[in-house]
C-alpha positions as a Markdown table, in Angstrom:
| # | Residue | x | y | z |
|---|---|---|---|---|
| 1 | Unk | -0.9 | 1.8 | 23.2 |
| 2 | Unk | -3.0 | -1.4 | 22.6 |
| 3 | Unk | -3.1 | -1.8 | 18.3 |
| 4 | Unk | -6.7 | -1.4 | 17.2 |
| 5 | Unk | -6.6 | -4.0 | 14.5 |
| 6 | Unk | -5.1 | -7.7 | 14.6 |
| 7 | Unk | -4.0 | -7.4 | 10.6 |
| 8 | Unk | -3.5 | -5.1 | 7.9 |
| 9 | Unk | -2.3 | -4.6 | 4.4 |
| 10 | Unk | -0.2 | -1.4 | 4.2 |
| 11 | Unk | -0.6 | 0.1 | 0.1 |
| 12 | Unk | 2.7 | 2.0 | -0.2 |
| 13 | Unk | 3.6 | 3.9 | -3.2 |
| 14 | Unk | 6.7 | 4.0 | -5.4 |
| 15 | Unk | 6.7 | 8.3 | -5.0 |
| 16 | Unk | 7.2 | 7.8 | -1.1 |
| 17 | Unk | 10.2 | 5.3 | -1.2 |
| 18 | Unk | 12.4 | 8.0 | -3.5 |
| 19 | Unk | 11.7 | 10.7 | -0.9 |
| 20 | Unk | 13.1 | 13.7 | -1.7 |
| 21 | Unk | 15.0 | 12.4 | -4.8 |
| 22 | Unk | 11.9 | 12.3 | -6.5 |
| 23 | Unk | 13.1 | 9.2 | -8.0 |
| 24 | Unk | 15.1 | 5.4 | -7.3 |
| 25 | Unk | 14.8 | 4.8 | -3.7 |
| 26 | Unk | 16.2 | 7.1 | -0.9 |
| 27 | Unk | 17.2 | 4.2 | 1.6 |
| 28 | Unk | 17.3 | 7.4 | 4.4 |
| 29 | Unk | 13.6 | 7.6 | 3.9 |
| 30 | Unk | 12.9 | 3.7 | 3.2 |
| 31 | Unk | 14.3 | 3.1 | 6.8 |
| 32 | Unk | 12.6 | 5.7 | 8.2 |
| 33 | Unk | 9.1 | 4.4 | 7.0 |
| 34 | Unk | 10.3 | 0.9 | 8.1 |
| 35 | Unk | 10.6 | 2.1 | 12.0 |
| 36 | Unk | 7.2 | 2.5 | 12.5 |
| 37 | Unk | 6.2 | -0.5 | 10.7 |
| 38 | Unk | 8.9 | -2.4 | 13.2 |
| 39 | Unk | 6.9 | -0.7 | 16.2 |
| 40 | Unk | 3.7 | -2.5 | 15.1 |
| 41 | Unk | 5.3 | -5.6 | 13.7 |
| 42 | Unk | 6.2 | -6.3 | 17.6 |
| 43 | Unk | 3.0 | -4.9 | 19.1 |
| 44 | Unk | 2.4 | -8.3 | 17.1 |
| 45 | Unk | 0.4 | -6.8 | 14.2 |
| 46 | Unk | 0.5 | -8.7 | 11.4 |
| 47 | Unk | 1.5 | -7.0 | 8.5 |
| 48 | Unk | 1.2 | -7.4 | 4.6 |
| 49 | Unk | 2.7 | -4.6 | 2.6 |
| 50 | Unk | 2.3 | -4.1 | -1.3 |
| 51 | Unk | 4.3 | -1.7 | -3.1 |
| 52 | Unk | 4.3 | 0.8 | -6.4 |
| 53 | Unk | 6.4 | 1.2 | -8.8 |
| 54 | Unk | 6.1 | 4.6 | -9.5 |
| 55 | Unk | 9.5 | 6.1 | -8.8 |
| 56 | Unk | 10.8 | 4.1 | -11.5 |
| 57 | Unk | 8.2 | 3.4 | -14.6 |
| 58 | Unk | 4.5 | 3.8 | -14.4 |
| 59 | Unk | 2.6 | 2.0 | -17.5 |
| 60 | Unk | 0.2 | 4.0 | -18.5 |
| 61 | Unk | 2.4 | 7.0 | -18.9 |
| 62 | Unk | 4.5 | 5.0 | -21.3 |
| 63 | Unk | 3.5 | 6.8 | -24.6 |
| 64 | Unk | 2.8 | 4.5 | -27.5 |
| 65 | Unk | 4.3 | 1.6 | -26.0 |
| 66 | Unk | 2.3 | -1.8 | -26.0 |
| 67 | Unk | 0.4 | -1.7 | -22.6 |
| 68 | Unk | 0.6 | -5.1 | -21.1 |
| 69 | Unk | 4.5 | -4.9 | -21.6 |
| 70 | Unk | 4.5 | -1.4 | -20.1 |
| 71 | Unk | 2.3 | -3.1 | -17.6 |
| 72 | Unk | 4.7 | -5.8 | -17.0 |
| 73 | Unk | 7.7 | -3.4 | -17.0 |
| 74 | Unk | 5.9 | -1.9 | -14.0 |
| 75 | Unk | 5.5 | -4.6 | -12.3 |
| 76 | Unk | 9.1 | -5.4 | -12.5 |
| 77 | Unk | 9.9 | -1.6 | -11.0 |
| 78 | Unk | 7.0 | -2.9 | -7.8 |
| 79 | Unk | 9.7 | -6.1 | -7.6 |
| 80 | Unk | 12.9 | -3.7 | -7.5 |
| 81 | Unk | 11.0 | -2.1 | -4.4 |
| 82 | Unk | 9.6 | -4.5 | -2.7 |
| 83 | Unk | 13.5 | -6.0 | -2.2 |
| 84 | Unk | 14.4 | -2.2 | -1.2 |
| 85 | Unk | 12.0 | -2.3 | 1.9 |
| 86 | Unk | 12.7 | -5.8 | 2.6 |
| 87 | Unk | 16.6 | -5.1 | 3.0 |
| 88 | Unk | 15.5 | -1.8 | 5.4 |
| 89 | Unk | 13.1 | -4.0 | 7.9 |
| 90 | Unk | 15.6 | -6.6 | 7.8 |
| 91 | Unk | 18.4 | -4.0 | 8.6 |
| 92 | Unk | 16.1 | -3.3 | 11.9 |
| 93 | Unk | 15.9 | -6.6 | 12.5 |
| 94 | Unk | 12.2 | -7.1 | 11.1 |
| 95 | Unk | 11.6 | -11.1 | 9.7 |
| 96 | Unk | 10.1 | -10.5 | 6.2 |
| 97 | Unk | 9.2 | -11.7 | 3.3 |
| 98 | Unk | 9.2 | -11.0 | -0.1 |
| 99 | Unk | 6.2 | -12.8 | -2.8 |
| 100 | Unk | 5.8 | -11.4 | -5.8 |
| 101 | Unk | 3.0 | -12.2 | -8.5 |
| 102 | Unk | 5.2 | -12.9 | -11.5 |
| 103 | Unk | 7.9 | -16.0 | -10.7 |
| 104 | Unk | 11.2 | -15.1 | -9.7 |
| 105 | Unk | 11.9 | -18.2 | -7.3 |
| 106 | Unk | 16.0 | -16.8 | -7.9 |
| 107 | Unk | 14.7 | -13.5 | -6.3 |
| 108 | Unk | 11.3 | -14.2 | -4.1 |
| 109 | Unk | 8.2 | -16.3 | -3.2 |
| 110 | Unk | 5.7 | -17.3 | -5.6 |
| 111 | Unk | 2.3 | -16.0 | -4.2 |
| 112 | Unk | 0.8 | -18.3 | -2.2 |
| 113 | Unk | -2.3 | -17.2 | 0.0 |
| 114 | Unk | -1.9 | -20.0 | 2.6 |
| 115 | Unk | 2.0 | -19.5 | 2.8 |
| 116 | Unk | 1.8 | -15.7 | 3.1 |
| 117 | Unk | -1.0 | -16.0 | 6.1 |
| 118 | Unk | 1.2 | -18.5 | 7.8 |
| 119 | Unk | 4.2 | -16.3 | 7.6 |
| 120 | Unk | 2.3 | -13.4 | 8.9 |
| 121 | Unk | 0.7 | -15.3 | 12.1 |
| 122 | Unk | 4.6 | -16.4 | 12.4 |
| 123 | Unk | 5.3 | -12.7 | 13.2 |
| 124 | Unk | 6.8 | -12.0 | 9.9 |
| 125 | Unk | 5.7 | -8.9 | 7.5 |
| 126 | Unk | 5.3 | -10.0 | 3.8 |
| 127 | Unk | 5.7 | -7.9 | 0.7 |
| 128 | Unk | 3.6 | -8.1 | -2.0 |
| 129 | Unk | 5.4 | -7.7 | -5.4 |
| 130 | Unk | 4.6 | -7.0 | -9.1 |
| 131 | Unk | 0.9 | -6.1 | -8.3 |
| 132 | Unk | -1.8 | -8.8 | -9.6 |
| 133 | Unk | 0.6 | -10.3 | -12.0 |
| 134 | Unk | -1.5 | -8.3 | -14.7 |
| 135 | Unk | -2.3 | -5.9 | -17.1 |
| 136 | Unk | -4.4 | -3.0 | -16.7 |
| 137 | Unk | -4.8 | -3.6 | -13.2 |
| 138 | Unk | -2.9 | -1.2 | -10.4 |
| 139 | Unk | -1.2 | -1.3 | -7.6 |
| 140 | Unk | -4.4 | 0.0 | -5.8 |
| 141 | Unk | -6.1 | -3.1 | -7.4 |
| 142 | Unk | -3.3 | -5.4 | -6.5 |
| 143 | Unk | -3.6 | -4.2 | -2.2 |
| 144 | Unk | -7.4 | -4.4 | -2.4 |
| 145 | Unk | -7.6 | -8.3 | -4.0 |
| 146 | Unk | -4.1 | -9.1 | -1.6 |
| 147 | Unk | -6.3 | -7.6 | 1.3 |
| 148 | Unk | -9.5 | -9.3 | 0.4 |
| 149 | Unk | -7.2 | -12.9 | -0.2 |
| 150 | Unk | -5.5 | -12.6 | 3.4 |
| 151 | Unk | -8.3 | -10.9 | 5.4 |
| 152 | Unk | -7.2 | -8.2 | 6.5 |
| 153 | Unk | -9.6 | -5.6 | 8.5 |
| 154 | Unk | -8.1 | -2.9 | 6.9 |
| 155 | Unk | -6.1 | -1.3 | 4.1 |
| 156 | Unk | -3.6 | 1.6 | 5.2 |
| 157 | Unk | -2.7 | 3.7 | 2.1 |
| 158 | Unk | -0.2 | 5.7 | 3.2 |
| 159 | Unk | 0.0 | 8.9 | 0.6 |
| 160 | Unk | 1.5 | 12.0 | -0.6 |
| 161 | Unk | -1.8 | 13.7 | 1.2 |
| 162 | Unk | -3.1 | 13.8 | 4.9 |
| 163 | Unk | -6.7 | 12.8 | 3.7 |
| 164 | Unk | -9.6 | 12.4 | 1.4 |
| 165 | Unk | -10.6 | 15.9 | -0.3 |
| 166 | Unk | -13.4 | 16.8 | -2.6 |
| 167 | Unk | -11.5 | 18.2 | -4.5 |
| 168 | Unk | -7.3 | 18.6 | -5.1 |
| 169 | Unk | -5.8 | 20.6 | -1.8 |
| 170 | Unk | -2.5 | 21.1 | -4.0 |
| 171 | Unk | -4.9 | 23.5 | -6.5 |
| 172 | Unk | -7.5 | 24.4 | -4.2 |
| 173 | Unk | -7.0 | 26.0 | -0.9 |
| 174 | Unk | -10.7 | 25.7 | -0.5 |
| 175 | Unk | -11.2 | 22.2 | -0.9 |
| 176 | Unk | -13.2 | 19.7 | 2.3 |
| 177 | Unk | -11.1 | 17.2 | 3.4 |
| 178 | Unk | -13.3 | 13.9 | 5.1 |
| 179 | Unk | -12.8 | 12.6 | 8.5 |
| 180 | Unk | -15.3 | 9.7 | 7.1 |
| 181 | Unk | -16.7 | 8.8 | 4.0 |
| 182 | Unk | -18.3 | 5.8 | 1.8 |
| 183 | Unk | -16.9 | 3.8 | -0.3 |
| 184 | Unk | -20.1 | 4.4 | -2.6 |
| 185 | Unk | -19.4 | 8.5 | -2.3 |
| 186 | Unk | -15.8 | 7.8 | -3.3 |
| 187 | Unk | -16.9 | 6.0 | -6.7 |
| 188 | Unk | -19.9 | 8.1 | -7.5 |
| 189 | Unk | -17.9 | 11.5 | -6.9 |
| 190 | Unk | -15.4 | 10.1 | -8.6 |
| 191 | Unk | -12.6 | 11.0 | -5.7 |
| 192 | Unk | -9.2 | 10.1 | -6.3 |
| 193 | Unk | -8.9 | 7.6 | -3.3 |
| 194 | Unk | -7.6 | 4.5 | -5.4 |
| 195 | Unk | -9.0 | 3.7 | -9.3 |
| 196 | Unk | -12.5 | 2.4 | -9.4 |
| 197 | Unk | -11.7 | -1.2 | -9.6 |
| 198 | Unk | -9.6 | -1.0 | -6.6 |
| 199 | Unk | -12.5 | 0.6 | -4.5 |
| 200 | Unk | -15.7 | -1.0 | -6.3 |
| 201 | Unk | -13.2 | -4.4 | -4.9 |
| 202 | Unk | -13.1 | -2.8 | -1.3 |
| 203 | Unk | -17.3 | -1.7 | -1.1 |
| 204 | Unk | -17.9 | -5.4 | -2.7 |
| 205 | Unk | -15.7 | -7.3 | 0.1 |
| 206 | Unk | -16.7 | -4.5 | 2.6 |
| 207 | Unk | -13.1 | -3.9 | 3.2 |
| 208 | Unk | -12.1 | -0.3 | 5.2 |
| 209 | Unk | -9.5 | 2.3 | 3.5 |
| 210 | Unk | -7.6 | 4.8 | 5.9 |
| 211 | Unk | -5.5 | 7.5 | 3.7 |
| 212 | Unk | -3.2 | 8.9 | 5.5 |
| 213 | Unk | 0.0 | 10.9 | 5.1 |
| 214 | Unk | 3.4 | 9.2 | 4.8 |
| 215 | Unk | 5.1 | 13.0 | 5.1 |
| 216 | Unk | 5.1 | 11.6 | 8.8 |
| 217 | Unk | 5.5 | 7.8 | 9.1 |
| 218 | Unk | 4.9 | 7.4 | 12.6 |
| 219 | Unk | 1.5 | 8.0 | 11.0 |
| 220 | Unk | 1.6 | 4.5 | 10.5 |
| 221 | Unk | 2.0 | 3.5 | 13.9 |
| 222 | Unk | -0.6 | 5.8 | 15.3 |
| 223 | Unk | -2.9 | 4.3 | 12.6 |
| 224 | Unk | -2.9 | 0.5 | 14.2 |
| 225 | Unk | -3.4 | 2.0 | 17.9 |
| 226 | Unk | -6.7 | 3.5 | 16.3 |
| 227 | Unk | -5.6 | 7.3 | 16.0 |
| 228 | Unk | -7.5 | 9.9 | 14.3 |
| 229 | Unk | -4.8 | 10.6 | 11.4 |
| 230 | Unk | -6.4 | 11.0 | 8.4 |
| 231 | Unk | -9.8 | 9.5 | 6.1 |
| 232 | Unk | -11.9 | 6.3 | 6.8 |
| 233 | Unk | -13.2 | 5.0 | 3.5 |
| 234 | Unk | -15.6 | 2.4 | 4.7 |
| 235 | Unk | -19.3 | 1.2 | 3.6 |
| 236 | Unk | -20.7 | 2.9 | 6.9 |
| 237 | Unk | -22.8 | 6.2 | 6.1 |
């Protein structure tokens, strides 16, 4: 199958890289989301990926802590990750690299827009690590400005659910799930898609969302060649 789009940013969260450990990272299940994003890596899709941090420390469920150091404690947990994928593509043979936000030359790139686009139109696949380098701003945030920076035509965020519902599916057997829906519906019904900056980010830059399941990760692949396979967040009606 010919890929639909030419570049993409892949939003993957920490939950999905501990599988079913529920925690740390299942290298079983890292690997096995890596093969599909080897299949489009040499359909020559370029490929930018930015990682949670979930599995090990989420900031704002740290208590009474200070919040920019939880904040920065998560975005050393995104770091931890984005080396655990790296060393799975590169087990399958995958050239990648790793650039996080925060400076760790001993461990990864700097950010660099320029550098990252040049390594992807070299064929490599670049991780994105420690979100924005901020406080108070998400993952979500972190793959909408990282998609925005490098231009991609799409964001794939790969989830724990096959869709966008309007309401929870896990509590509500009756709720709708969308084949399409605007980025403008998303923010004014509140959905949870990604947190309001993230998707106020993606309306304003007119960049599309597809949320899709990761229970399958060949969803990934069958995402690029343009399959139906879960939610188009977009600013068309």
């Amino acid at each position: 199958m010919k890929p639909k789009y030419k570049r993409i940013l892949l939003k993957l969260s920490g939950e999905s890289l501990a599988g079913e450990d529920k925690h740390g990272i299942n290298f079983d299940t890292v690997l096995r989301i890596c093969e599909p994003i080897k299949k489009c890596n040499e359909k020559g899709v370029q490929i930018g990926i930015v990682v949670g941090g979930g599995n090990f420390w989420r900031g704002r469920s740290s208590g009474e802590m200070d919040r920019p150091r939880a904040d920065h404690m998560g975005m050393l947990a995104t770091a931890i990750n984005a080396l655990g994928v790296c060393d799975a593509l590169e087990q399958l043979g995958v050239p990648v690299r790793v650039q996080t936000a925060i400076s760790m030359p001993q461990v990864a790139e700097p950010y660099i827009r320029n550098k990252a686009i040049r390594h992807m139109e070299k064929g490599r696949v670049v991780i994105f690590g420690c979100g924005t380098g901020n406080p108070y701003f998400s993952t979500d945030s972190a793959a909408s400005l990282r998609a925005a920076e490098i231009e991609a035509d799409i964001i794939f965020k790969a989830t724990m659910v096959d869709g966008v519902y309007d309401s929870d599916p896990k509590t509500n057997p009756e709720a709708k799930k969308f084949d399409n829906i605007s980025h403008q519906e998303v923010l004014s019904k509140g959905l949870n898609v990604m947190d309001s900056t993230a998707a106020a980010m993606c309306r304003d830059n007119n960049i599309p969302i597809l949320v899709f399941s990761i229970d399958d990760p060949d969803n990934i692949y069958k995402a690029v060649c343009g399959e139906n396979v879960g939610t188009v967040v977009s600013n068309e009606e």
